[in-house]
C-alpha positions in Angstrom: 0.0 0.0 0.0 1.3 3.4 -0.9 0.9 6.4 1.6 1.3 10.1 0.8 4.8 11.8 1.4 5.0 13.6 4.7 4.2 17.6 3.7 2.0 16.0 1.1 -0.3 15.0 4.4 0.2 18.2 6.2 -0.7 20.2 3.2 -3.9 18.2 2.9 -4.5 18.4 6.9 -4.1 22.3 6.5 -6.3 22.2 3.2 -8.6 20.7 5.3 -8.7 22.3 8.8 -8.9 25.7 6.7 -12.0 24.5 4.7 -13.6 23.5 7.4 -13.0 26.6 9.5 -14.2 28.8 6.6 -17.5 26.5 6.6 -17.5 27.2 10.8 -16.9 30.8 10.0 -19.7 30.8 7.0 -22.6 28.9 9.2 -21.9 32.1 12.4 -21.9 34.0 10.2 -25.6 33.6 8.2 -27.1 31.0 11.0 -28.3 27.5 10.1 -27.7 26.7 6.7 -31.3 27.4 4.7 -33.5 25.0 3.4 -32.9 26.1 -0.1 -36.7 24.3 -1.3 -38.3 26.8 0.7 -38.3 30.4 -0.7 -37.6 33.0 1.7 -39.6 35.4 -0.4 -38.3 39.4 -1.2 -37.5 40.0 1.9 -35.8 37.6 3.9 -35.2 39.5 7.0 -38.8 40.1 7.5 -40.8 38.8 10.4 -43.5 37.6 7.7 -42.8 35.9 4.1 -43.2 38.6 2.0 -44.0 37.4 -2.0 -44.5 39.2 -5.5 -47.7 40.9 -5.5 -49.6 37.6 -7.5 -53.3 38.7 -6.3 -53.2 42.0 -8.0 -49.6 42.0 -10.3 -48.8 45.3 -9.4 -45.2 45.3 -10.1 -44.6 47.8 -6.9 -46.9 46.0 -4.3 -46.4 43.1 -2.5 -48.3 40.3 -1.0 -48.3 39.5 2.5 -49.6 36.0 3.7 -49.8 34.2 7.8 -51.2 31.2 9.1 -52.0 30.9 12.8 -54.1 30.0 15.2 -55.4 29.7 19.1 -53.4 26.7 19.7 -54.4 24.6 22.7 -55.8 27.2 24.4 -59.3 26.4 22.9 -58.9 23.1 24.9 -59.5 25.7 28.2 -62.4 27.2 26.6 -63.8 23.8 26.0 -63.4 22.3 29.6 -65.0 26.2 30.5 -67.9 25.5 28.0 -68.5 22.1 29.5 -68.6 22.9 33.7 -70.5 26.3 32.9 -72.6 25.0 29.7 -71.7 28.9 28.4 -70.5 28.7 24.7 -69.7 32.4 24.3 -66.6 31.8 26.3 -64.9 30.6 22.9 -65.8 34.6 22.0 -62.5 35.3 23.1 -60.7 31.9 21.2 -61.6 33.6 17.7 -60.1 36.4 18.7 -56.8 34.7 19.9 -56.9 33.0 16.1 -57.4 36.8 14.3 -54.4 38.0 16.6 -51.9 35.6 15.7 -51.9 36.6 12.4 -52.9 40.0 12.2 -50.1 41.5 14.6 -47.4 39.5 12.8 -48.7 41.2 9.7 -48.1 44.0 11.6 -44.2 43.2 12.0 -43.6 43.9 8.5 -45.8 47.0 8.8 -49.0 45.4 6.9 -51.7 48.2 8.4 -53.5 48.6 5.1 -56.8 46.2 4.5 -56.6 42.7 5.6 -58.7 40.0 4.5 -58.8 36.9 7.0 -60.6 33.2 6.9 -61.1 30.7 9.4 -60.8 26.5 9.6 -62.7 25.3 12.8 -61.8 21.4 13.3 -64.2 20.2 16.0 -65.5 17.0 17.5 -69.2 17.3 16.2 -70.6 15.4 19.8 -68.6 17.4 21.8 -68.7 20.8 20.4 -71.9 21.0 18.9 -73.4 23.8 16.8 -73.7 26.3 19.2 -69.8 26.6 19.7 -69.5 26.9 16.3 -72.4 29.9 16.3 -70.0 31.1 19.4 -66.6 31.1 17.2 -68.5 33.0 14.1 -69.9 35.3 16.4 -66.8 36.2 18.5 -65.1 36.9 15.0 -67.6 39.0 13.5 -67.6 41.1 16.7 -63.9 41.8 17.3 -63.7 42.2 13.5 -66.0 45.0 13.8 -64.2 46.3 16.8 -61.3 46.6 15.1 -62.8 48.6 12.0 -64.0 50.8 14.6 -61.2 51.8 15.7 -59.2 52.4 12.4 -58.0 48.9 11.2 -59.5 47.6 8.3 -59.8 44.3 8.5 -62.4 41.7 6.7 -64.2 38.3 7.2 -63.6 35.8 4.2 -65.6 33.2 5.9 -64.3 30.0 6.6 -64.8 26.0 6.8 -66.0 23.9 9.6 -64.4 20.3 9.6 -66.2 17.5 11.6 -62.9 15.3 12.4 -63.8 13.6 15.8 -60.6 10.8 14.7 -58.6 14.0 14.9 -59.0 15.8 18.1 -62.1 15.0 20.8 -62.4 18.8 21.7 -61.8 21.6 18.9 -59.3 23.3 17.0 -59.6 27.1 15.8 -57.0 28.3 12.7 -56.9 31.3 10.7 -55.2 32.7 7.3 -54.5 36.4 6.7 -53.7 38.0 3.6 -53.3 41.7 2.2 -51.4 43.5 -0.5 -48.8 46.4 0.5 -46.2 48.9 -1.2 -42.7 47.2 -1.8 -41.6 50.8 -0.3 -43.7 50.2 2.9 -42.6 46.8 4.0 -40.0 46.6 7.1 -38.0 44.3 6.7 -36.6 44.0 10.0 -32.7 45.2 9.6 -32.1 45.5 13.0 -28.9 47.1 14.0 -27.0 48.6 17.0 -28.0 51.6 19.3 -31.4 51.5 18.8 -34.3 51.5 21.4 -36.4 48.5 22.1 -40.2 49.9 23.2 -42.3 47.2 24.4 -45.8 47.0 25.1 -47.7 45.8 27.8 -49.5 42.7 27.8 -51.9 43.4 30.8 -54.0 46.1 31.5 -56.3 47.5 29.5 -56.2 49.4 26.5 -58.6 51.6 25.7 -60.5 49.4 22.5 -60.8 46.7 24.9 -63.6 46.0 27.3 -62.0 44.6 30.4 -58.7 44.3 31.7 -56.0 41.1 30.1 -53.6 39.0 32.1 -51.0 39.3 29.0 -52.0 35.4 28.6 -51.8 35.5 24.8 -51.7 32.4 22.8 -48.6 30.6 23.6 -47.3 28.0 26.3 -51.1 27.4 26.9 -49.7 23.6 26.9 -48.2 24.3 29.8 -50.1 26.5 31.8 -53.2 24.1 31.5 -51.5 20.9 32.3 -49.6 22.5 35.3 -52.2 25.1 36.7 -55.1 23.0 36.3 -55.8 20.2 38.6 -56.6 16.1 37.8 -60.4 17.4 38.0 -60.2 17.7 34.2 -58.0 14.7 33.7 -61.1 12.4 35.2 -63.8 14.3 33.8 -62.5 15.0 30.3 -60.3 12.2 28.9 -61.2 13.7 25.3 -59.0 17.0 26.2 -55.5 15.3 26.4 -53.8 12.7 25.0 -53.7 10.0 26.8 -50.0 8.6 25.8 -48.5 11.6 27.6 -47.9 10.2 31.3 -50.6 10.8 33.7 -47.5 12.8 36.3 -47.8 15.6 33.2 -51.4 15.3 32.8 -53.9 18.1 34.4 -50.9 18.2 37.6 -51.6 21.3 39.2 -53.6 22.8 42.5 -56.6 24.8 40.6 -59.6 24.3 38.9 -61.1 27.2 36.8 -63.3 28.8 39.6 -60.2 29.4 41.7 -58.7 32.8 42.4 -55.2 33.7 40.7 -52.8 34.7 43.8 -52.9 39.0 43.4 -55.3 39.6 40.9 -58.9 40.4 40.2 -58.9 37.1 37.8 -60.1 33.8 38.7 -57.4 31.3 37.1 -59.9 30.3 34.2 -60.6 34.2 33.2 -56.7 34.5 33.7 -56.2 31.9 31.2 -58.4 32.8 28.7 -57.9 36.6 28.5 -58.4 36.6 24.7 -54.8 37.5 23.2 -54.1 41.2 22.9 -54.0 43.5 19.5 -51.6 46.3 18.8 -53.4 47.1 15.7 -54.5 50.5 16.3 -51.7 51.4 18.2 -48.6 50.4 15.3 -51.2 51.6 12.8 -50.7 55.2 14.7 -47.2 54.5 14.5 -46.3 53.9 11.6 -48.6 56.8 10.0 -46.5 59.4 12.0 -42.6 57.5 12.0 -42.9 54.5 9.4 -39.5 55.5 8.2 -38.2 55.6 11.5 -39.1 51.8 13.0 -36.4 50.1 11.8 -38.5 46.6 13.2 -41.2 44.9 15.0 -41.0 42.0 17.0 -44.1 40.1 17.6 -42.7 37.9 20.9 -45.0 34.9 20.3 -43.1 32.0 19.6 -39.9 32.2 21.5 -41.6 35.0 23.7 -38.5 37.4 25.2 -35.9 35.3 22.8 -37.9 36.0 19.7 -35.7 38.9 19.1 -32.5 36.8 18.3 -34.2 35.5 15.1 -33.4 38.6 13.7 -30.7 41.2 13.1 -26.8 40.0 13.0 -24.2 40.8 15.4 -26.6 43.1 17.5 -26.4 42.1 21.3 -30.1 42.8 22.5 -30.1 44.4 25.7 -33.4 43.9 27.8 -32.3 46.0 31.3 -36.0 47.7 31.9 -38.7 44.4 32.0 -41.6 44.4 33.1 -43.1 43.1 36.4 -44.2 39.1 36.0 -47.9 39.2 35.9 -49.6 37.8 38.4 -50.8 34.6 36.2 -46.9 34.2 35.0 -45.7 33.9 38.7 -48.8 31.5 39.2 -47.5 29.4 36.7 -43.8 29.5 37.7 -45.1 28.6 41.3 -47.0 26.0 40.0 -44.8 24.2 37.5 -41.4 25.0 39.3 -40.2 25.9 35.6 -36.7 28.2 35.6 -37.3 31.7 35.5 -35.1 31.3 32.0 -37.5 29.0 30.8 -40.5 31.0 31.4 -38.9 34.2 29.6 -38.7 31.5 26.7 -42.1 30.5 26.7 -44.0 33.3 27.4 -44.2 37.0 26.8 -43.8 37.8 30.7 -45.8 41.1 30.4 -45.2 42.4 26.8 -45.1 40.9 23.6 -45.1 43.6 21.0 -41.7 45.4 20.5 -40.8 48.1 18.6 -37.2 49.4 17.7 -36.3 52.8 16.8 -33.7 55.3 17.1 -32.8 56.3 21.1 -33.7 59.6 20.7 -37.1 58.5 19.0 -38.0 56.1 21.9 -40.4 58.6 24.2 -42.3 60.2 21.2 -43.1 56.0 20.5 -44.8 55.9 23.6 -46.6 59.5 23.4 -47.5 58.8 19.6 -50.0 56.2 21.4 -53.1 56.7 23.5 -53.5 53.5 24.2 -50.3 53.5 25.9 -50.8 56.6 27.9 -54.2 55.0 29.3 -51.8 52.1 30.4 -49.3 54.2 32.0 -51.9 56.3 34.1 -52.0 53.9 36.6 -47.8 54.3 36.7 -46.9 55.7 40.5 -42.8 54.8 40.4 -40.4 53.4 37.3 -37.2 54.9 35.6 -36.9 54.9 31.7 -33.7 55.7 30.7 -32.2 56.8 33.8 -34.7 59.9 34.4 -36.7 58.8 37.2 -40.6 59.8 37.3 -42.0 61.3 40.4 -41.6 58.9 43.2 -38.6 56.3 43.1 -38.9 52.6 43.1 -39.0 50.7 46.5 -35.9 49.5 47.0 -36.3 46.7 48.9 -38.7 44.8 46.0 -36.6 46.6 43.7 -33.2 45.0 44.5 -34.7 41.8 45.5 -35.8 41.5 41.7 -33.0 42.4 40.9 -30.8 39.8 42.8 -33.4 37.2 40.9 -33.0 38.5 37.7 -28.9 37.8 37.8 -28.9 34.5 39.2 -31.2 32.9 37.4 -31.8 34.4 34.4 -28.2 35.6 33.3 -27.9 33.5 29.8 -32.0 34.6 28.8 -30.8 36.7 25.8 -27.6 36.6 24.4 -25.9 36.8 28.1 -27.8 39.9 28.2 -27.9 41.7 31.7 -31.6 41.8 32.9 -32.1 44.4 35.9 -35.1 45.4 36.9 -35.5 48.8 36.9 -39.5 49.0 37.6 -42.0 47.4 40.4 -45.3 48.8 39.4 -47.7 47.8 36.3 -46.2 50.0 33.0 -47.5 50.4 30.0 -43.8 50.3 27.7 -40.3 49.4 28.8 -37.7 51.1 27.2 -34.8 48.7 26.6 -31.7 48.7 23.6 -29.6 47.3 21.6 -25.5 47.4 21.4 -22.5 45.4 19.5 -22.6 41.9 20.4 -19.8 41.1 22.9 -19.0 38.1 20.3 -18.1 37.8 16.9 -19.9 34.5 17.1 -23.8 35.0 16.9 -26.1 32.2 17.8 -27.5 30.2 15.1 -30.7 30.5 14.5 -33.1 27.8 15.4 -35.1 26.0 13.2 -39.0 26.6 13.2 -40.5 22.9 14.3 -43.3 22.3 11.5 -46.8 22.1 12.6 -48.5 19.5 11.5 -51.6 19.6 9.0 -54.2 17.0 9.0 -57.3 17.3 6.8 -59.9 14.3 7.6 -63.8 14.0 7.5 -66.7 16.1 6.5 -66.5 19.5 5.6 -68.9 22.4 5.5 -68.2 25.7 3.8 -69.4 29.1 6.1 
């Protein structure tokens, strides 16, 4: 057998270690390699997949296309529906299904006319007609809501599948479409020293009728197997699936009736606090600073981490959260989850963010009424290092504080998280600098959710 001469195999072991460096180098550089049979669309930075205009073939429009839905939180509503017998509590799951696709539109600055359509998968013998009636109702109303208060968005009907092999409860999923300037889109190019605004989850806004717990739709998984107690587990066997082991099954101390720890909710309302728009508020944004808003973040999937999907390089600072809403610390309590996790799973008390230039950050907040009505009920917080009228209490200040570094210190990007506020506030001020590393994390890949189509169907 032959072998190579000695700097021959050196050469190639250099040849070698350099080509696979430069590959290293490459993949930090860009993230995951892409799935090159999936197109990325015109803009490929840009929280939504942005296409050609094909509806219309206006050379300098766009079309703009999402698919969402209320997850498993319409599993709550159904246990709700069946102890109280009331079907207009899945009023608020069409709404959760409308939200999850209108406000990422909104990320890429889609605020002109939307059109939207809905699939309802149900169990025909346990979710009979009137829940159906329920989710077309809830729809048409917070559709109307909306137009009322500036954002023009449309039913397109929608299909109700009877596919009791599928799921024994119900499943509520919507599509969103509309056609934009090329000019208008943002494409999320986020970059250093700019200002993170972030709005609140809870309160209430001033389009909405009572107050939210900053729920929203994700992680509802979680908080319904590990809030809710084995009640549900032995009285509805059709809302899980039974190969999951009974110790993660329905594992936790309340039932729906029970009051959240420091709130006004009861754990079921606290749940289902139908998901949170920000329509009319970026809507008022962008018509005043489009060119300005260099991106929004809609922190859904990935909650508080969402952000690191996007820019490159850019160390995201997050030094001004919020306080953990009431049902958040219930949950944490409940589950014994890390505080890390939870800031991973859910938004934690905001889940819209918008990121502008520093100087630009204030007028964000004043450009919005909504926000203002929020921030009335602000007594003490610092934004930006100019304190309001009366300081922080220092005690829950620095014991939050002492928290937040010891157990949340790798969160984002081994980002330093202080808290800087202890009363409800309606925006946190937060920013971005140079990543401390030339090595960005890659991004993670989005798991596919999986699409069954089975049974009768019936056009609406």
């Amino acid at each position: 057998m032959s072998t190579c001469p000695p700097a021959f195999s050196s050469a190639l072991r250099a040849a070698i270690l350099y080509l696979v460096s430069l590959l290293l180098f490459l993949k930090a550089l860009v993230g995951d390699f892409p799935n090159r049979s999936v197109d990325p669309g015109i803009f490929p930075g840009a929280f939504c997949r942005v296409t050609e205009d094909f509806l219309s073939g206006d050379p300098e429009a766009c079309n703009v296309i999402h698919a969402d839905g209320a997850g498993t939180k319409s599993i709550v509503a159904y246990l709700a529906y069946k102890e109280s017998g009331d079907a207009r509590v899945f009023h608020g799951i069409a709404q959760d299904s409308i939200v999850m696709n209108l406000d990422d539109l909104l990320c890429v600055g889609m605020t002109g006319r939307v059109l939207i359509s809905n699939t309802v998968n149900r169990n025909a013998i346990n979710c009979p007609g009137e829940v159906v009636s329920a989710l077309i109702e809830g729809t048409e109303q917070f559709l109307a809501t909306l137009r009322d208060h500036g954002v023009p968005i449309y039913s397109g009907g929608g299909e109700t599948a009877d596919v009791g092999d599928l799921t024994g409860t119900v499943v509520v999923d919507s599509c969103a479409v509309g056609v934009m300037k090329k000019r208008d889109v943002i494409a999320g190019q986020l970059h250093t020293d700019l200002a993170i605004v972030g709005f609140a989850s809870t309160g209430q806004a001033d389009y909405e009728d009572r107050p939210n717990s900053g729920m929203g739709s994700n992680g509802l998984t979680s908080a319904r197997h590990d809030m809710l107690s084995p009640h549900y587990a032995e009285h509805y066997p059709e809302s899980f699936d039974p190969n999951v082991s009974s110790d993660l099954t329905y594992c936790g101390p309340y039932r729906l009736e029970d009051a959240l720890p420091d709130s006004d909710f009861t754990v079921g309302e606290a749940i289902l606090s139908p998901t949170r728009t920000y329509a009319p508020v970026i809507a008022r944004l962008l018509q005043d600073m489009r060119s300005e808003v260099a991106g929004i973040i809609h922190c859904s999937g990935g909650a508080q981490t969402k952000c690191l999907k996007f820019g490159s390089g850019v160390h995201f600072v997050k030094d001004n959260l919020f306080p953990t809403p009431p049902l958040f610390s219930a949950i944490q309590a409940a589950s014994g989850t890390s505080w890390q996790e939870m800031y991973k799973v859910f938004n934690m008390g905001h889940r819209m963010e918008v990121y502008v230039p520093q100087e630009r950050a204030a007028e964000v907040i004043d450009l919005c009424p909504q926000a203002r009505r929020l921030r009335s009920e602000l007594d003490r917080f610092t934004l930006y290092g100019r304190e309001a009228d009366a300081a922080p209490d220092a005690g829950v200040a620095r014991e939050f504080a002492t928290e937040t570094a010891r157990t949340r210190r790798d969160l984002v990007d081994t980002s330093l998280l202080r808290c800087t506020s202890c009363d409800l506030v309606d925006a946190s001020v937060l920013r971005c600098r140079r990543a401390r590393s030339a090595r960005p994390r890659p991004r993670p890949r989005p798991r596919p959710r999986p699409r069954q189509t089975a049974g009768r169907t019936r056009r609406r």
